[in-house]
C-alpha positions in Angstrom: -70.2 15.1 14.4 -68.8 17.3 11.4 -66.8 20.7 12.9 -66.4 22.0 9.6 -68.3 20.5 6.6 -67.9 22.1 3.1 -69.8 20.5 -0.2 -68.4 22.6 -3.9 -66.4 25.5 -1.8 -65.9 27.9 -4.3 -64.2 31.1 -4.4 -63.1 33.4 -7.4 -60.8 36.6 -7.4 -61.8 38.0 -11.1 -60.4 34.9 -13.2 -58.5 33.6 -10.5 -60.1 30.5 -9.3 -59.2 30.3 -5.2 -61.1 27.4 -4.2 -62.5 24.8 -6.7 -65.6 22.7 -5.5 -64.0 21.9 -2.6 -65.3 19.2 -1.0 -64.5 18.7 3.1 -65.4 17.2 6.6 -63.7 17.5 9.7 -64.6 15.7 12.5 -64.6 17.4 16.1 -61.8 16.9 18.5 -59.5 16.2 16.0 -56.3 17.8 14.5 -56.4 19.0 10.6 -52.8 20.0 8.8 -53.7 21.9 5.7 -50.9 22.0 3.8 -50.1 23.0 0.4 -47.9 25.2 -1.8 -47.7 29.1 -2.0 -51.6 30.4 -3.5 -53.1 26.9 -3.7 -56.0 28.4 -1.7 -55.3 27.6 2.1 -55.7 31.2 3.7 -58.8 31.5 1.0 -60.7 28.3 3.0 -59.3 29.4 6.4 -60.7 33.0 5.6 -64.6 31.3 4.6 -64.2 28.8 7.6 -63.8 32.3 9.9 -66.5 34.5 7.8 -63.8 36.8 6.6 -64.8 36.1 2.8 -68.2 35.3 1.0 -68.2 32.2 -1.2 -70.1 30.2 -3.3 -71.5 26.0 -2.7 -72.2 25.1 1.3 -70.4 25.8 4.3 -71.4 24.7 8.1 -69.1 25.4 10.3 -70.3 24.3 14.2 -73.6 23.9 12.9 -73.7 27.4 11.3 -73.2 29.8 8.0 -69.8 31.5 8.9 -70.6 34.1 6.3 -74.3 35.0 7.4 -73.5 34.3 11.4 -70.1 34.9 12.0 -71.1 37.2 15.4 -71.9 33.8 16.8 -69.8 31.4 15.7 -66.4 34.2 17.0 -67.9 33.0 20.5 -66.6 29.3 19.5 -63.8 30.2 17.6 -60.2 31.6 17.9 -58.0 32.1 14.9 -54.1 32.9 15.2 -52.5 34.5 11.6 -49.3 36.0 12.8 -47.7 36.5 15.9 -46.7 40.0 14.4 -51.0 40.9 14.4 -50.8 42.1 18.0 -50.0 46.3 18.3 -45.9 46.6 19.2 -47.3 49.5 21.2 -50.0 47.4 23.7 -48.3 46.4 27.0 -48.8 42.8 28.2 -51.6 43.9 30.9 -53.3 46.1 28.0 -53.7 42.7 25.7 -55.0 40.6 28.5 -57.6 43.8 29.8 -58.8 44.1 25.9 -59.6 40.6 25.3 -61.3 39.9 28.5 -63.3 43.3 27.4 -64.3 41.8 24.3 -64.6 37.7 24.7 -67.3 36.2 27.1 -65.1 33.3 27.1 -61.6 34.7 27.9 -60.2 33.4 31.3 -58.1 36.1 32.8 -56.5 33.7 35.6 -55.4 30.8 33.2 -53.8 33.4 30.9 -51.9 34.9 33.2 -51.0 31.2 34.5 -49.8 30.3 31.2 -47.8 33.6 31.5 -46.2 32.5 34.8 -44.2 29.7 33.0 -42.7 32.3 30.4 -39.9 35.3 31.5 -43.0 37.8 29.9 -43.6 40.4 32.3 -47.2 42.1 32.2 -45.8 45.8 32.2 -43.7 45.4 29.5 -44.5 45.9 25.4 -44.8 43.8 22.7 -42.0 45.8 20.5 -39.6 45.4 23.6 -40.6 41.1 23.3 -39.0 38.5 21.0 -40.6 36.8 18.2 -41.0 33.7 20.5 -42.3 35.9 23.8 -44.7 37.4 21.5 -45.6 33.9 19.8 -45.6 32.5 23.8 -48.4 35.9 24.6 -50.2 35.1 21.6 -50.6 31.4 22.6 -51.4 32.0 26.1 -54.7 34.9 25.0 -55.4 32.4 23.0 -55.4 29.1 25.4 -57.0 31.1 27.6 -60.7 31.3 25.8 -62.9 28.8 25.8 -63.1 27.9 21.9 -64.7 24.9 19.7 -62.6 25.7 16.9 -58.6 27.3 16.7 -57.9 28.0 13.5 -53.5 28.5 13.0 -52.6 30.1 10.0 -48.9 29.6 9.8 -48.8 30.7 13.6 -44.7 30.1 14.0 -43.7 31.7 10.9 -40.1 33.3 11.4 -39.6 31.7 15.3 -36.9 29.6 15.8 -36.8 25.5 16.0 -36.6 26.2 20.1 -39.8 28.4 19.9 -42.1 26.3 17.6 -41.3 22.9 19.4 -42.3 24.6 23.0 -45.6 26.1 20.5 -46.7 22.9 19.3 -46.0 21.3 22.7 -47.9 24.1 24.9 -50.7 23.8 22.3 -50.9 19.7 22.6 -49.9 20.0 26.6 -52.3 22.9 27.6 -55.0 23.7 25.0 -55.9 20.6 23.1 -58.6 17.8 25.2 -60.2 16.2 22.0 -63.3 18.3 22.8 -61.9 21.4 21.0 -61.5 20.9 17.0 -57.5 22.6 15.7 -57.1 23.7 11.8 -53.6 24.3 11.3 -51.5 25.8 7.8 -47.7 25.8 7.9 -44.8 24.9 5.5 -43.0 23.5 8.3 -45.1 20.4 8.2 -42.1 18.4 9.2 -42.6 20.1 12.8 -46.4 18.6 12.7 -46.2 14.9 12.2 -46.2 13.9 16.0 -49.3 16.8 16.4 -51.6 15.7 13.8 -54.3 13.2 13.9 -55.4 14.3 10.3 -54.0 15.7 6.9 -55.0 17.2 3.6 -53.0 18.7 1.1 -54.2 21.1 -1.7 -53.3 22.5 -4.6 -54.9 24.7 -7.5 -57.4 25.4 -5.1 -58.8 21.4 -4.9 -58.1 18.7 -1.7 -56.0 16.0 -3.6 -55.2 13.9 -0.7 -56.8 13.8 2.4 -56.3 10.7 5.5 -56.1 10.3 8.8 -52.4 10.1 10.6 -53.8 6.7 11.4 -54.0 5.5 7.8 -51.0 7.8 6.7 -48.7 5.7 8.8 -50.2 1.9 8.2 -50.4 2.8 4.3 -46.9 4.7 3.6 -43.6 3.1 3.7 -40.3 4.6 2.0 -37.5 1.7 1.7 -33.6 2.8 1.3 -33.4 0.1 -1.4 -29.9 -1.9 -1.8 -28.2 -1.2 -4.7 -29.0 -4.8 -6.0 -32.7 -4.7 -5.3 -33.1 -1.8 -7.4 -35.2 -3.7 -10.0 -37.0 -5.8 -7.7 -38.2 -3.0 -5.6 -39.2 -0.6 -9.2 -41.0 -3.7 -10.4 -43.6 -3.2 -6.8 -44.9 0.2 -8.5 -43.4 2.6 -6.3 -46.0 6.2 -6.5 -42.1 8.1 -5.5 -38.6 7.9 -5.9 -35.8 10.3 -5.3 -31.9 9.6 -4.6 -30.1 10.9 -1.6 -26.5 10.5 -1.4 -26.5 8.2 -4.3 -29.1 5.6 -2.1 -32.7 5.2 -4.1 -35.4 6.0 -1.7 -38.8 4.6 -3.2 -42.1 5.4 -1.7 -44.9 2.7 -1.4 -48.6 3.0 -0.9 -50.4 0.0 0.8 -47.1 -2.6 -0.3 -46.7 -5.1 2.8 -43.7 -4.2 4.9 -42.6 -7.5 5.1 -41.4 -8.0 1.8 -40.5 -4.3 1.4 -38.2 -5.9 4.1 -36.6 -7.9 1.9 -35.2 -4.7 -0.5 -33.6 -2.5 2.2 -34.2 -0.3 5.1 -37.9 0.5 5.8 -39.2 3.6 7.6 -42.8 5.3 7.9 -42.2 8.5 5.3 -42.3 12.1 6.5 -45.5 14.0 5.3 -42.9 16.7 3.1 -42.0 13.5 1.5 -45.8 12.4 0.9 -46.5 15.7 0.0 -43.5 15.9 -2.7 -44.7 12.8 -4.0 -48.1 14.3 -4.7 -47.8 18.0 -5.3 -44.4 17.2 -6.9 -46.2 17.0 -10.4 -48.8 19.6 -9.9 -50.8 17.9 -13.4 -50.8 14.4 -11.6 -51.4 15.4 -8.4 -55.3 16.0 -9.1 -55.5 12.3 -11.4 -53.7 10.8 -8.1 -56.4 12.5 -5.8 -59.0 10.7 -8.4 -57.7 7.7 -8.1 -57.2 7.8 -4.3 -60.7 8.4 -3.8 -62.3 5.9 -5.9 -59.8 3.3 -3.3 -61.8 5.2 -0.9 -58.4 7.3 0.9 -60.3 10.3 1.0 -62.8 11.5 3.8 
């Protein structure tokens, strides 16, 4: 059953086109990365998924219009922006009182369980908190309600490498039981790869690539080619290829591992690599997207 199901998403600021026909389906209980460059339309899709912004073409989103009945689909869903949205002036206790006030769903007692693992104590502030207790309060409000849908817009932006690994592990350890759906935007995608069960990437306001992580890692293979295989391994039609310290690195799609084998050092890619390899060209990214979705890689 479809969580979020989009046919010709379309969304215009003046002549600014946000979000052209898009076209989307995720499944429920799964994992969605949503990655793309700086104003190719992510927080514009989040924002009609939520029913922050009207739209034109269809959008059902748990079975409903998120524009037209938002009041009821907020009882299913839980959206996380920035770990800087909650007041610096609210104490701890304050933030859990407010949203048990105002969501049916919150649990009071497995917040402040998730709390009890953290050094956060429920009389102090949020200004007198770090960017990772706050990200760690944030998480644990969130957790805490029973919701279909969490929607994470770039939720560990400015935390350190310590803070988003014990993020993406509390929200795979404590929150996530393949019964609840997760949409999550970040340009740390490298930090994602072990969380994800599916990715899309767009750009000019289009999906150009969209597969599951299962597919993503049967399908992919970058080879550190040997300097004498150089030929051998341009003449398989590599889609990427980029030098680091003075090694070729080519990038195959669907090529058998074995003989990739036979030209160096083979490895599953990293999705910033995919995604460089795509979005790298932003002209051929869209013909690539064409062509991947005529071989039927898109979903």
């Amino acid at each position: 059953m479809a969580c979020i199901e989009a046919r010709g998403l379309r969304k215009a600021f003046g002549a600014t086109i946000a979000l052209d026909g898009v076209d989307l389906r995720v499944e429920e209980g799964r994992i969605l990365g949503l990655i793309g460059p700086n104003g190719a339309g992510k927080t514009t899709a989040l924002n009609a998924i939520l029913g922050l912004t009207p739209y034109q073409g269809e959008l059902r989103v748990l079975g409903r219009d998120p524009w037209s009945e938002r009041d009821q689909l907020m009882r299913d869903v839980c959206f996380i922006a920035d770990v800087a949205v909650l007041p610096r002036w609210i104490r701890v206790s304050q933030a859990l009182d407010y949203v048990a006030g105002v969501h049916p769903r919150f649990d009071r007692a497995k917040a402040e369980g998730f709390l009890k693992k953290t050094s956060i104590q429920q009389s102090s502030k949020v200004r007198e908190l770090s960017k990772g207790m706050v990200a760690q309060l944030h998480l644990a409000l969130v957790m805490a309600i029973d919701a279909r849908l969490l929607v994470l817009d770039e939720p560990t932006l400015g935390l350190d490498i310590l803070f988003r690994k014990q993020f993406y592990d509390s929200l795979l350890n404590d929150y996530f039981d393949r019964s609840r759906t997760i949409v999550v935007t970040t340009h740390q995608v490298e930090e994602l790869q072990h969380v994800l069960t599916d990715l899309m990437f767009i750009n000019h306001g289009r999906i150009v690539f969209a597969c599951s992580m299962e597919a993503f890692e049967s399908r992919y293979a970058e080879v550190t080619v040997r300097p004498e295989q150089i030929a051998a391994g341009r003449a398989l039609r590599p889609m990427h290829e980029r030098q680091v310290l003075g090694r070729s690195i080519l990038l195959f799609d669907g090529v058998d591992r074995r003989k990739l084998a036979t030209l160096g050092e083979v490895h599953t890619p990293s999705i910033a690599d995919l995604f460089v390899a795509l979005i790298g060209n932003p002209t051929d990214s869209v013909s690539r997207s064409e062509e991947y979705e005529k071989q039927g890689a898109t979903r």
